[in-house]
C-alpha positions in Angstrom: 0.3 -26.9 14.9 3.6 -25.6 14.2 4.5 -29.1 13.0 1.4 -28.8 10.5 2.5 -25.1 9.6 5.9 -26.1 8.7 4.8 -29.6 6.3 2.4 -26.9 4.8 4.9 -24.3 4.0 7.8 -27.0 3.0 4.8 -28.7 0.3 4.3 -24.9 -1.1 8.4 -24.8 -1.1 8.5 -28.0 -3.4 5.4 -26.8 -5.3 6.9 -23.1 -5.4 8.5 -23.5 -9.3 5.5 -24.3 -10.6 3.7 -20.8 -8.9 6.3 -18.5 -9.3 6.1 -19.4 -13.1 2.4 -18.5 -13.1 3.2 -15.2 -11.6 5.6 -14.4 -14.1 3.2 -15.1 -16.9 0.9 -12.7 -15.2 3.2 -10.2 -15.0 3.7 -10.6 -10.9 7.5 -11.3 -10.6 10.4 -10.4 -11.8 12.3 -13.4 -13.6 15.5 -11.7 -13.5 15.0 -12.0 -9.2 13.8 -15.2 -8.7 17.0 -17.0 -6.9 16.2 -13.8 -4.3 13.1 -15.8 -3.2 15.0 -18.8 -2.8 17.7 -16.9 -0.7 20.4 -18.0 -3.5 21.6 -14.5 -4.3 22.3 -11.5 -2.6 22.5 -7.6 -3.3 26.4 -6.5 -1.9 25.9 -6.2 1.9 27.9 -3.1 3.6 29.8 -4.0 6.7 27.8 -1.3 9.1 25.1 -2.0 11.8 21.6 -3.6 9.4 18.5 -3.3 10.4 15.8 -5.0 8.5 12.6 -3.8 7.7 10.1 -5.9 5.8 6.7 -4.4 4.5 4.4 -6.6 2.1 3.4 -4.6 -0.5 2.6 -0.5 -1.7 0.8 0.3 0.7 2.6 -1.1 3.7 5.5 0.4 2.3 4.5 3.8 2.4 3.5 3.6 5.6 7.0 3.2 6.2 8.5 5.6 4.4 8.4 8.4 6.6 10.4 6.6 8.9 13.1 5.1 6.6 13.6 8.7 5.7 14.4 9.1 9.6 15.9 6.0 9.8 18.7 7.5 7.3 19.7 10.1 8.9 20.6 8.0 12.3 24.5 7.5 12.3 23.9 4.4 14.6 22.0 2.9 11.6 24.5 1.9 9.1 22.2 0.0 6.2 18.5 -0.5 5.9 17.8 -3.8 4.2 14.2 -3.4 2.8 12.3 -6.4 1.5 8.6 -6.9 0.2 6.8 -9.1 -1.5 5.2 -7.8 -4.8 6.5 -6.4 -8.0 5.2 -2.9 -7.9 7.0 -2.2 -4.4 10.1 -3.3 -5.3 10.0 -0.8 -8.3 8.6 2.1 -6.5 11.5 1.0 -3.5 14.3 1.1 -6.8 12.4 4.3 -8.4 12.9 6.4 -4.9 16.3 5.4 -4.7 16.6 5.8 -0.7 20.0 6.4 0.6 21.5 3.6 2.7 19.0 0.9 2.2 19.2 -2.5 0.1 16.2 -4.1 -1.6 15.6 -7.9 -1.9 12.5 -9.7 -2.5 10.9 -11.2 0.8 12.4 -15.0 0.7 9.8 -17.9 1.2 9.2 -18.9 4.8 11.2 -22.4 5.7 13.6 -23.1 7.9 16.1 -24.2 4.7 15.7 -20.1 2.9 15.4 -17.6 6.1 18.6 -19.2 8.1 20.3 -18.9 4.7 19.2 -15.8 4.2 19.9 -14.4 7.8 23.7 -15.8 8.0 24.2 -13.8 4.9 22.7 -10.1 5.9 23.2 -10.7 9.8 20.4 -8.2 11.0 20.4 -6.3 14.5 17.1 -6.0 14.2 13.7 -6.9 12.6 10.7 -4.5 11.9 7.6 -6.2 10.5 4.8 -3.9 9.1 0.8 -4.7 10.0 -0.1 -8.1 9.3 3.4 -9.7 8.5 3.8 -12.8 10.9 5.8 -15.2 9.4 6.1 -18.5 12.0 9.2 -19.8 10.9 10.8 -16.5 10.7 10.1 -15.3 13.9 11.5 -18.3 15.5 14.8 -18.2 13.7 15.3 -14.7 14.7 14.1 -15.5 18.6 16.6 -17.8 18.2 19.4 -16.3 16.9 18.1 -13.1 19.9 17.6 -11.0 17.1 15.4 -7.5 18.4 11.8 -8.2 16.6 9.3 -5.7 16.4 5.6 -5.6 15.0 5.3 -2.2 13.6 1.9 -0.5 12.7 0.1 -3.6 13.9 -3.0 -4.3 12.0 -5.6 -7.4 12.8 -8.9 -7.4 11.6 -12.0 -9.0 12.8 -11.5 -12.0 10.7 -7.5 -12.4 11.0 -8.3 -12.6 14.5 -11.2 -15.0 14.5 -8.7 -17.3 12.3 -6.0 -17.0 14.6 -8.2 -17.2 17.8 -9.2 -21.1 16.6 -5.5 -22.0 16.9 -4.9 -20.1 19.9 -1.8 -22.0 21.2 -0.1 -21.6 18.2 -0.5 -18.2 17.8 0.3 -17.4 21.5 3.7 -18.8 20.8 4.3 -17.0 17.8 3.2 -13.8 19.4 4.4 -14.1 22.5 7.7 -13.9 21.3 7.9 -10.6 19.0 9.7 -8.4 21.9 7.9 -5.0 21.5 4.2 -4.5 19.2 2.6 -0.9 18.1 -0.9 -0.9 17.2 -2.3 1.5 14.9 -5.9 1.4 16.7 -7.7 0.1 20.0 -8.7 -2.8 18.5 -5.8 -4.8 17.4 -4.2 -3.2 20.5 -7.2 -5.5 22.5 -6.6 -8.5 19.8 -2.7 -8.5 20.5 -3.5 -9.1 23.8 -5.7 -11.7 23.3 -3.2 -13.8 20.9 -0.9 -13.8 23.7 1.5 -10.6 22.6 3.4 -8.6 25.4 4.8 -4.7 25.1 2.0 -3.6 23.0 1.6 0.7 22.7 -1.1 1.9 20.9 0.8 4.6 19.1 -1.9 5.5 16.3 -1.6 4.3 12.8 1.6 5.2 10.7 0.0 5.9 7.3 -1.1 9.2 8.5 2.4 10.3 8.4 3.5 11.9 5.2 7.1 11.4 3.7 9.3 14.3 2.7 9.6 13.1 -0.5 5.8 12.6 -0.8 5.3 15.8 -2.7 7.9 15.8 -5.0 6.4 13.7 -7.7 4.8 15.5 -10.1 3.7 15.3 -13.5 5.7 16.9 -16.1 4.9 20.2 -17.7 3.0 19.1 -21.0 0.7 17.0 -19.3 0.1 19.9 -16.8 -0.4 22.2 -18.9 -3.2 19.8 -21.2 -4.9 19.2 -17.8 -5.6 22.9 -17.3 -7.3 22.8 -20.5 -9.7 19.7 -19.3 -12.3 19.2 -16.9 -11.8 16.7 -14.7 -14.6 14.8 -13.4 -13.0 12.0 -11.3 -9.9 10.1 -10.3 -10.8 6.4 -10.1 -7.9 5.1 -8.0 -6.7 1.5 -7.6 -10.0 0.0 -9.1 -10.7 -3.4 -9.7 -12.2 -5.6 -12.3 -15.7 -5.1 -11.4 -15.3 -1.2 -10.7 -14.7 -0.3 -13.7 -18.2 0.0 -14.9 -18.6 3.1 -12.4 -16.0 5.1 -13.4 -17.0 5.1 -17.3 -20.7 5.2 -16.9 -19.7 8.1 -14.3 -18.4 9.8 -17.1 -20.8 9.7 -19.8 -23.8 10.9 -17.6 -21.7 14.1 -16.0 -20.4 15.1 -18.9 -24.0 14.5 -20.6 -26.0 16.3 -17.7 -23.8 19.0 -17.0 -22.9 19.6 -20.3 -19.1 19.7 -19.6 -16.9 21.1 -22.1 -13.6 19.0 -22.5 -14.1 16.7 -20.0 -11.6 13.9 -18.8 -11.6 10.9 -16.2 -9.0 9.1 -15.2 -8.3 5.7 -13.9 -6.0 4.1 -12.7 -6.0 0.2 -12.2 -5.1 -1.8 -8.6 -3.6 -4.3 -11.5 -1.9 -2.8 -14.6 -3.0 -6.2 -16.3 -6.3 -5.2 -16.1 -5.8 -2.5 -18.7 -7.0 -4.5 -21.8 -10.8 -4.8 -20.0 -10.7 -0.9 -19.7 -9.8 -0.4 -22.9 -12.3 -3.1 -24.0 -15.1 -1.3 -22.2 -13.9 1.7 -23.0 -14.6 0.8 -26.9 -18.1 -0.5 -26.1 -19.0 2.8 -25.1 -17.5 4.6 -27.7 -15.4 6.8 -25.3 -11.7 7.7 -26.5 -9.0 7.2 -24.2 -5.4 7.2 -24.0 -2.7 5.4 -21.9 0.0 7.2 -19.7 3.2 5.1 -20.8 2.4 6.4 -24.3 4.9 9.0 -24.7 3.0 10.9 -27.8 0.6 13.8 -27.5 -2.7 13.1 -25.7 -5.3 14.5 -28.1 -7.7 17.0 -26.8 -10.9 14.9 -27.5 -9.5 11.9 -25.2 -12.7 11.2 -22.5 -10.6 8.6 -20.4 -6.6 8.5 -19.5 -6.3 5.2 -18.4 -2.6 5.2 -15.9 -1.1 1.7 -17.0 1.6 2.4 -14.7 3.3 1.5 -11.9 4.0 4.9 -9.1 2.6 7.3 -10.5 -0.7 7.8 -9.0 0.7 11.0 -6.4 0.8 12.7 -9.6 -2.5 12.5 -10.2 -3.8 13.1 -6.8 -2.0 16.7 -7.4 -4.5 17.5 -9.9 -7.6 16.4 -8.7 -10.0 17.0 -6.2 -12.0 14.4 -6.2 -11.3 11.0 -5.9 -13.1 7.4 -6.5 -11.6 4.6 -3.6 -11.2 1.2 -5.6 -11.9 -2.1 -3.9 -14.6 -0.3 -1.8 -17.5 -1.6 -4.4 -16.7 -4.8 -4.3 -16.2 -7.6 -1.6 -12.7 -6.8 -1.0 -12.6 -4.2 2.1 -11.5 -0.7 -0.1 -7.7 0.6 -0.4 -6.1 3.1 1.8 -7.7 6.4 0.7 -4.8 8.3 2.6 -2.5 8.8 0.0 -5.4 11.0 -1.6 -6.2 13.2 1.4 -2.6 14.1 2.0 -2.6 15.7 -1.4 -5.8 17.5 -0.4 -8.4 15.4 -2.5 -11.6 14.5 -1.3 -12.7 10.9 -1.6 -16.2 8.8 -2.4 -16.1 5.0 -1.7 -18.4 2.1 -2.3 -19.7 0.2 1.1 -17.1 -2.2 1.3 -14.3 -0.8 3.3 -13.6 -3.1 5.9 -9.5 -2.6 5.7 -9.4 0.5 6.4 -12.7 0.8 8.6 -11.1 3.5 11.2 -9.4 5.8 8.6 -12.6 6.1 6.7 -14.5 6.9 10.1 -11.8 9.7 10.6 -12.1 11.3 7.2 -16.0 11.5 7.7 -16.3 13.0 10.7 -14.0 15.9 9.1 -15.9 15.8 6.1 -13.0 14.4 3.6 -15.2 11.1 2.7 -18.4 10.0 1.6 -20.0 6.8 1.1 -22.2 5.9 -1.8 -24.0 1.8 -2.3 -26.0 2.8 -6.0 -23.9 4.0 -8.7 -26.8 7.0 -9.3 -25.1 7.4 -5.4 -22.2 8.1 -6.9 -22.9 10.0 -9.6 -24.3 12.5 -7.4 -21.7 12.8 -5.2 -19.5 13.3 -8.5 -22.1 16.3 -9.4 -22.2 18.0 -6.3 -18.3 18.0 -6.0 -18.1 19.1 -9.3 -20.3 22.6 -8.1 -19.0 23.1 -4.7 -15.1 21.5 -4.4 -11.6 23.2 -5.0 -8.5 22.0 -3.1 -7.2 24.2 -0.5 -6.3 23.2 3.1 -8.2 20.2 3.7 -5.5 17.8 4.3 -3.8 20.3 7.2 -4.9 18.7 9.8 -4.3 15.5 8.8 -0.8 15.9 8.2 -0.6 17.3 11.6 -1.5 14.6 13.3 0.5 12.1 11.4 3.6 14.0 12.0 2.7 13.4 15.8 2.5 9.8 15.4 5.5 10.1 13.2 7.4 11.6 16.4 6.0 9.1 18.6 6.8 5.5 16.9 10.0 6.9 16.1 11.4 7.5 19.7 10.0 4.2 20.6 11.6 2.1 18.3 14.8 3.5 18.2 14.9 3.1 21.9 14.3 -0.7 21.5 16.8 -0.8 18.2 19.6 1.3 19.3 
């Protein structure tokens, strides 16, 4: 299997030109930092102890946040190398401009780019976040006796079912990450299955809140033409199809209730996207605006549309309610976390699949609600609209994620250090 995984990977390698083009077109990658895919240039590397922590995209990223910021404050810990895969996380990584750490672009995964990329930056150690198991990778760094851990493991239901049919294969791939920490009792059970060894069941990282999490905010004009709005929901990270809800949302609230200056806003999973809001938006005669303008937002605007990359926190600080994207769709929702930390409630759509045990949390302490009909949603919309106000719903949440925070520290340093 490993020889089939490694003709697979080396065709994609050939045929790699011809995709990475594609993603520039569609706005996916950075042209200026394509060589770092290929391993063929590097960012200066410090001469200190590196350790090297790889997280896919946003959300992954976050979730290690928290501990980068610990991470920095280690003296034993010379440089963090970050890498990821997508654009937005490399711009949110550049935009929080973290002290000791490096960013590159995750390089592709043959033999040829990762032992180039490795006798370059030299790690002590590996941390990969959730899902991130990269064959050829993990057996260049088992062979060079780099430390590997599998940080705020995630497998679902239907990762493991595909892994399960080539349960050899993935045996040897997990049977040789040193040290794994589940985020629930089911990849915990999973990991064993696939053949992994050392696995804690520390709880999942993503409840833990970075220091820096609440410094974002918007600045005072829009703040201040906020106050002066009614707003009757945050649509956040909501795809294609979603976009429907949020709009019709807003024209029967602000009909029914009679609202005066009301105000929705969403903000896109893909900033490409933006031209079918605005599209839709038309149709329905509803007049919106778009955050990277930098002119006034006029009063009568119905819709701000956020076509930009890190910004949603701000947002969250100024609503209290918000719509989960992916959720109404078959895509398995987005992580509605980042909401509830900043003490929003949050309605989702049936489909929530990836984040199944954070969803089951925030219900049972009533910070979630599930709607299949949009005249679901709308209701839930009304009735937060009469009974909601932020206060200290996110307290014990953040409580508990500093515990986890504490725990997945102390073990990895102890394995790193």
């Amino acid at each position: 299997m490993y020889f089939i995984y490694r003709c697979l990977i080396n065709f994609i390698f050939i045929l790699s030109p011809i995709i990475i083009i594609y993603r520039i077109l569609k706005g996916k990658e950075n042209y200026l930092r394509i060589s770092e895919r290929y391993a063929l240039s590097f960012k200066n590397k410090p001469n200190k102890r590196l350790i090297w922590i790889h997280a896919s995209s946003i959300g992954e990223f976050n979730s290690m946040l928290p501990l980068i910021e610990k991470f920095q404050k280690n003296k034993n810990i010379g440089s963090i190398l970050i890498t990821t895969n997508t654009l937005s996380s490399a711009k949110l990584v550049e935009k929080l401009k973290l002290k000791k750490t490096i960013h590159q672009f995750f390089p592709l995964d043959t033999n040829l780019v990762i032992n180039r990329f490795l006798n370059y930056w030299k790690p002590s150690a590996l941390i990969l976040c959730e899902s991130e198991i990269w064959p050829n990778l993990i057996n260049n760094i088992k062979k060079r006796k780099i430390k590997l851990i599998l940080i705020n493991a995630r497998i679902t239901p239907k990762a493991f079912k595909n892994w399960n049919k080539i349960s050899s294969f993935a045996k040897n791939i997990f049977g040789k990450i040193d040290i794994c920490l589940s985020q629930n009792y089911e990849t915990e059970k999973y990991l064993k299955m696939l053949g992994a060894k050392n696995i804690f069941n520390l709880g999942n990282l993503k409840y833990a809140t970075s220091k820096s999490y609440f410094s974002e905010k918007l600045n005072k004009n829009l703040i201040n033409y906020f106050n002066k709005k009614k707003i009757l929901l945050t649509s956040a990270s909501i795809h294609l199809n979603e976009i429907d809800f949020s709009l019709l949302n807003h024209m029967h609230i602000s009909k029914k209730l009679k609202i005066k200056n009301p105000i929705s806003i969403i903000v896109p999973r893909h900033i490409e996207r933006v031209k079918e809001i605005i599209s839709r938006a038309d149709k329905l005669k509803l007049n919106y605006h778009l955050h990277s303008k930098k002119s006034k937002v006029p009063l009568n605007t119905e819709v701000y549309i956020v076509d930009t990359y890190g910004d949603l926190k701000k947002f969250y600080q100024i609503s209290s309610l918000v719509f989960i994207g992916g959720s109404l769709i078959n895509h398995g929702g987005q992580n509605p976390l980042e909401a509830v930390k900043l003490d929003c409630k949050v309605i989702h759509g049936p489909d929530v699949g990836n984040f199944n045990d954070i969803f089951k949390t925030l219900k049972k302490i009533q910070l979630s609600s599930k709607f299949i009909t949009y005249q679901q949603g709308f209701n839930l919309v009304e009735k937060s609209l009469r009974t909601s106000k932020k206060g200290n719903n996110s307290r014990k949440l953040i409580k508990y994620g500093n515990k986890v925070l504490k725990d997945v520290h102390k073990k990895v340093l102890k394995n790193i250090i």
